[in-house]
C-alpha positions in Angstrom: -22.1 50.6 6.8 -18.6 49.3 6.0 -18.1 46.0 5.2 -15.2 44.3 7.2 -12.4 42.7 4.9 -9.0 40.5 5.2 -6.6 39.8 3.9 -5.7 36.4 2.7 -2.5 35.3 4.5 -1.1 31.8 4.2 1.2 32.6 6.6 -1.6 32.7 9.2 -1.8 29.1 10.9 -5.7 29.6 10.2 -5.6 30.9 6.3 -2.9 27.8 6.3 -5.5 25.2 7.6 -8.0 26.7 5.4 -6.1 26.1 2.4 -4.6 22.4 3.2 -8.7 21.2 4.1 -9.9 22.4 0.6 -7.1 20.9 -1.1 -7.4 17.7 0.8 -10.6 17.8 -0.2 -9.9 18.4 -3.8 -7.6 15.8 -4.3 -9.7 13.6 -2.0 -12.3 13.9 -4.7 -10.7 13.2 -7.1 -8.6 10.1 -6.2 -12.7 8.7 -5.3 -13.3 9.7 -9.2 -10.1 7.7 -10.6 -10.9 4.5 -8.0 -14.8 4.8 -9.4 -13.8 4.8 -13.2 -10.5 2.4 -12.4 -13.3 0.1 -10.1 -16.1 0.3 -13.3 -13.3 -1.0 -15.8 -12.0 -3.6 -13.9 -15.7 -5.0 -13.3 -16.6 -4.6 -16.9 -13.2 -6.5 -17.4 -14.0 -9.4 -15.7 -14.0 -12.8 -17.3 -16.8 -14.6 -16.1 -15.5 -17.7 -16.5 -15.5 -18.5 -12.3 -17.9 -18.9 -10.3 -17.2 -17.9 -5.9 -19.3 -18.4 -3.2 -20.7 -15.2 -1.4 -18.8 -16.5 1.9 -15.7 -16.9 -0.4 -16.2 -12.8 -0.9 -17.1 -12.3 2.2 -13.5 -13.4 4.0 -11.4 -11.8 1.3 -13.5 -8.2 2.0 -13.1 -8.9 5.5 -9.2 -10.1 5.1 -8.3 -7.0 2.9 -10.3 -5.0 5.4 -7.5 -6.4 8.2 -4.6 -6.0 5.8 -5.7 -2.6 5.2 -6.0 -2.3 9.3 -2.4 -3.8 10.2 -0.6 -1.5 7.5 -2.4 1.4 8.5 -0.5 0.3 12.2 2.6 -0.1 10.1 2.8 3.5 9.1 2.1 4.4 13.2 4.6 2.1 14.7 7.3 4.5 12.9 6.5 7.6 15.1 5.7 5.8 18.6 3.4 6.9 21.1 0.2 5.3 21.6 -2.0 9.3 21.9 -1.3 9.5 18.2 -1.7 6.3 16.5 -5.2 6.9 16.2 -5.2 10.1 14.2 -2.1 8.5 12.7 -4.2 5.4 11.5 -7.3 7.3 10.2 -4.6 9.8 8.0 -3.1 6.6 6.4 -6.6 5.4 5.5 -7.9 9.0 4.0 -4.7 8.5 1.8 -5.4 5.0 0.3 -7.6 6.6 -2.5 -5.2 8.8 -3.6 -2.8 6.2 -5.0 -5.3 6.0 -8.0 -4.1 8.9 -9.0 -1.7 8.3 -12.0 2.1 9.8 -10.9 2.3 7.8 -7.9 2.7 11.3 -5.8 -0.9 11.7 -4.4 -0.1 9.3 -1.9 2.9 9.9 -0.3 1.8 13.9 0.0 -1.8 13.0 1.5 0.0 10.5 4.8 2.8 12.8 5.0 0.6 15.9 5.2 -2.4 14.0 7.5 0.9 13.2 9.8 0.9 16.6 10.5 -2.7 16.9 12.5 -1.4 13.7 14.6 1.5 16.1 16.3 4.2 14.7 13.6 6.5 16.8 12.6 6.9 17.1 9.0 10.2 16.1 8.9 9.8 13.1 10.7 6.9 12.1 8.6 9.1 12.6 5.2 11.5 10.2 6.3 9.5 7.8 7.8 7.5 7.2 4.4 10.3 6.0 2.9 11.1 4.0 5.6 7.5 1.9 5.5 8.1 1.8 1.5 11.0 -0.2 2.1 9.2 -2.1 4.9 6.9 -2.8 2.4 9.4 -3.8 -0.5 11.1 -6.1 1.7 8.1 -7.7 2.8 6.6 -8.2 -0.7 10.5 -9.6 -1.5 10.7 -12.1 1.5 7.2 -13.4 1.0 7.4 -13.8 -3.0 11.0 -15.6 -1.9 8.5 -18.9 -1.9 8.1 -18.8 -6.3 11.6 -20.3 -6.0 10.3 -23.7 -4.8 7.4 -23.2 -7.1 7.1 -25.7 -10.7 6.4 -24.3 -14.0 7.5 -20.7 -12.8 9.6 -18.8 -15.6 13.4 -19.5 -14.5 14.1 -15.5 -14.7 11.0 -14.9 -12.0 12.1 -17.9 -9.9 15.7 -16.9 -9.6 14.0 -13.0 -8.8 12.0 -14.4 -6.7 14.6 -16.4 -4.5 17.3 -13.6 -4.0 14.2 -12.1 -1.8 15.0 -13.5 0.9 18.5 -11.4 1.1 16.1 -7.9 0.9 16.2 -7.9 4.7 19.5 -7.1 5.1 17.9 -3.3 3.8 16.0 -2.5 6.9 18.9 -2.1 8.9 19.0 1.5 10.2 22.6 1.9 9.8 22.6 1.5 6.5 19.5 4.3 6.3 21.5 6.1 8.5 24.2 6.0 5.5 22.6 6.9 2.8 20.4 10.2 4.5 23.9 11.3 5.2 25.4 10.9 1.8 21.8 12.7 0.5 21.8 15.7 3.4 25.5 16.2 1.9 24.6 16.2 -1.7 21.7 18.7 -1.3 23.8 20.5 2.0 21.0 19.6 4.6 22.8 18.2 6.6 22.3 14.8 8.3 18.8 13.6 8.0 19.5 10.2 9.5 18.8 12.0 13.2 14.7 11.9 12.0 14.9 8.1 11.5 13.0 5.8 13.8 14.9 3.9 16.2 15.7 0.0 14.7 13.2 -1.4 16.9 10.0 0.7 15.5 11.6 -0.2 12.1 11.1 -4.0 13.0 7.9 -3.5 14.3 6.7 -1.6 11.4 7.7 -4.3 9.1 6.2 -6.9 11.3 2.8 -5.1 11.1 3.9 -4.9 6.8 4.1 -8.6 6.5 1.3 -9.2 8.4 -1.2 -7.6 5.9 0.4 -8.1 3.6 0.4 -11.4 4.6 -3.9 -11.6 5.2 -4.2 -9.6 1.3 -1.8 -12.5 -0.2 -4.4 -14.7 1.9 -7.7 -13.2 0.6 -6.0 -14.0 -2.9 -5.3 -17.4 -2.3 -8.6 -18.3 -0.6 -10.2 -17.0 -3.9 -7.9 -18.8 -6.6 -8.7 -22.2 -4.5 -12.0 -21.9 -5.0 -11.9 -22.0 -9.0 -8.9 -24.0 -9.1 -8.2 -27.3 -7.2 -4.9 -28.9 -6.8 -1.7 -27.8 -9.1 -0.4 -25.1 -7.0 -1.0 -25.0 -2.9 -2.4 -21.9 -1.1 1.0 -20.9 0.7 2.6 -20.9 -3.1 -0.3 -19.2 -4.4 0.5 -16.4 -1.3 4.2 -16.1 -2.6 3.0 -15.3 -6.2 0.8 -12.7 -5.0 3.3 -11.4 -2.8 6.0 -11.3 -5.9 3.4 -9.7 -8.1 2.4 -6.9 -5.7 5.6 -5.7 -5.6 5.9 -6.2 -9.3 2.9 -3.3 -9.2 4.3 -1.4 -6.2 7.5 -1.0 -8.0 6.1 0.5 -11.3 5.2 3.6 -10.1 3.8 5.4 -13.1 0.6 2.7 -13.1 -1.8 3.4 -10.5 -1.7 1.2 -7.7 0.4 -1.4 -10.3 -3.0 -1.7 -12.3 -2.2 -4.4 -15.3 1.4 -5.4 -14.2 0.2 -7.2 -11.4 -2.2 -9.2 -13.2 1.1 -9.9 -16.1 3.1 -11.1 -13.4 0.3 -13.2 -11.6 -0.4 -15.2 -15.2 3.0 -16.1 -15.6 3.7 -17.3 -11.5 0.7 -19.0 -11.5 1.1 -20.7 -15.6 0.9 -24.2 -13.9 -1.7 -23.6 -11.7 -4.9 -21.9 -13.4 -5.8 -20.8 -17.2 -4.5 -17.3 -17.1 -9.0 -16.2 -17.8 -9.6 -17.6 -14.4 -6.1 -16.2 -13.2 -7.2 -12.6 -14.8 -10.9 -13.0 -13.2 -9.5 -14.0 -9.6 -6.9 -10.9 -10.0 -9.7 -8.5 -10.9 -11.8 -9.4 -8.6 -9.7 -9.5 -6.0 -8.5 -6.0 -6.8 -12.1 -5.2 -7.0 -12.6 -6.1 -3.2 -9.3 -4.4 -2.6 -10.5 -0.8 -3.9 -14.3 -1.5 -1.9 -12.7 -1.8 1.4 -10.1 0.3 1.0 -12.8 3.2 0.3 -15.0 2.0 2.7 -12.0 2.9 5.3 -11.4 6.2 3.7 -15.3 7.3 3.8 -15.5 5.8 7.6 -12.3 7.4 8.7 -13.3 10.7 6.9 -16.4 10.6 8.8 -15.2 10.2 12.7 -13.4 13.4 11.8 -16.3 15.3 11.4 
C-alpha cells in the first residue's frame, strides 16, 4: 500500500503555523533555561546579611505580580479594541522569559510575533514595540527625576537624573510621526508613521507604564525599608530604582540589565544602606521579579492549551 506524502510548504498558512509553534517553543525553552541558571546565580549571590519578613516577600511577589499585569495592558492599549487585549496580554507575558536571552532580540520577536494570533497585523505590532519602549524609557526617566532632590547622590547621576523630567516631550506622536518618515525614506518604505497609534492610546499606554512601573519601584522600596530605617524615604528609594532600571533597560547587551542595575542602585542609594544590604535587597528583589514573571508565562502558556 502507498504511503501518502507532502510536501513541506512554508508558504502554506498551516506548514507556517507549524513552524512558528515549534520555534516558539524552542526559544521558549530556552529563555526558561537562561532565567533558571540567571535565577540560581543570583540566589547563590545573595549576601545574607538581611533579614525580611515572609509578609515583606509576600507584597513585593504580589506587587511585581501587578506591575507585570499593568505593563502587560500597556503593550494592549497601543492596538485598541477590548476582543483582543486578552490574547494581547497573555502574548506579552509568554515573552517576559525571553529577555534572558543575552542580545536583547528574543524579546521584541516573541510580543511582536504573539501580536499576530491576537488579529494584529505585523506591521502595526513592529511599530508599536518601539512605541511602549519609549513609554517605558520615559517612565523610568520621569520617575528616577526624584534622585535630583536626593543627598549624597553622585552629582553626575543627580544632574542625569533631573533632566528626566524633560523625556516627556518624546511621546508626542508628531515627533514619531517625524522620524518613521525620515526612516521609510532612508530605507524607501515609505511613510511608516500611518501604523502609529493615535496620541491618546500613546498616553494611555504610558499611564499603564508608570503605573507598574510605579508598584515594581514600590516592591523595591518596601523591601530596602525593612533592612534599612531612616536615611533615605521610600518615594526617594522609588526614584533610585526607577533611574537604575532604566540604567539596565538601556544596556541592551546584559540580560534584562543584570549587574548594572545593581551598580547604579549602590551608588543612588550610598547614603542610605551599605551597598551588601543594597546588593542583597537588589538580588532579591530581582529574584521575585524573575518568580512571578515565570509564574505569568507558565499560567498564560497554559490557558492556551
Amino acid at each position: 500500500m502507498p504511503r501518502l506524502t507532502r510536501k513541506f510548504d512554508l508558504r502554506s498558512s498551516t506548514d507556517h503555523r507549524i513552524v512558528w509553534r515549534a520555534t516558539r517553543l524552542i526559544l521558549g525553552l530556552v529563555a526558561i533555561g537562561f532565567l533558571a541558571v540567571i535565577l540560581a546565580r543570583t540566589w547563590d549571590d545573595v549576601v545574607w546579611q538581611v533579614q525580611l519578613s515572609g509578609w515583606r516577600l509576600g507584597v513585593a511577589g504580589v506587587l511585581l505580580l501587578a506591575a507585570n499585569g499593568a505593563l502587560a495592558r500597556s503593550w494592549a492599549s497601543l492596538f485598541g479594541g477590548e476582543a483582543a487585549r486578552p490574547q494581547l496580554v497573555r502574548g506579552y507575558f509568554q515573552a517576559l522569559p525571553a529577555k534572558y536571552i543575552p542580545g536583547g532580540w528574543a524579546q521584541p520577536i516573541g510580543q511582536v510575533g504573539l501580536a499576530g494570533e491576537a488579529g494584529v497585523g505585523l506591521g502595526h505590532a513592529t511599530v508599536a514595540y518601539p512605541v511602549q519602549v519609549l513609554c517605558l524609557v520615559v517612565a523610568g526617566a520621569a520617575m528616577g527625576s526624584g534622585l535630583f532632590l536626593a543627598r549624597g547622590v553622585p552629582p553626575v547621576l543627580r544632574w542625569f537624573a533631573g533632566a528626566g523630567l524633560a523625556s516627556v516631550v518624546l511621546l508626542w506622536r508628531r515627533w514619531m510621526e517625524f522620524t518613521l518618515g525620515a526612516i521609510g525614506k532612508v530605507f524607501k518604505r515609505g511613510s511608516w508613521g500611518d501604523l502609529l497609534p493615535p496620541q491618546s492610546s500613546i498616553w494611555r499606554s504610558f499611564g499603564w507604564t508608570a503605573l507598574g512601573l510605579g508598584f515594581m519601584a514600590l516592591s523595591f522600596a518596601g523591601l530596602l525599608t525593612g533592612v534599612s530605617a531612616g536615611g533615605f524615604p521610600a518615594p526617594l528609594a522609588m526614584s533610585a530604582f526607577a533611574f537604575a532600571w532604566l540604567a539596565g533597560f538601556l544596556a541592551v547587551p546584559f540580560p534584562a540589565g543584570v549587574g548594572v542595575r545593581e551598580g547604579v542602585l549602590i551608588a543612588a542609594l550610598a547614603g542610605a544602606a551599605p551597598a551588601p544590604v543594597v546588593i542583597s535587597i537588589a538580588l532579591i528583589h530581582r529574584a521575585l521579579q524573575m518568580v512571578s514573571e515565570l509564574v505569568l508565562a507558565l499560567g498564560s502558556g497554559l490557558q492556551r492549551l
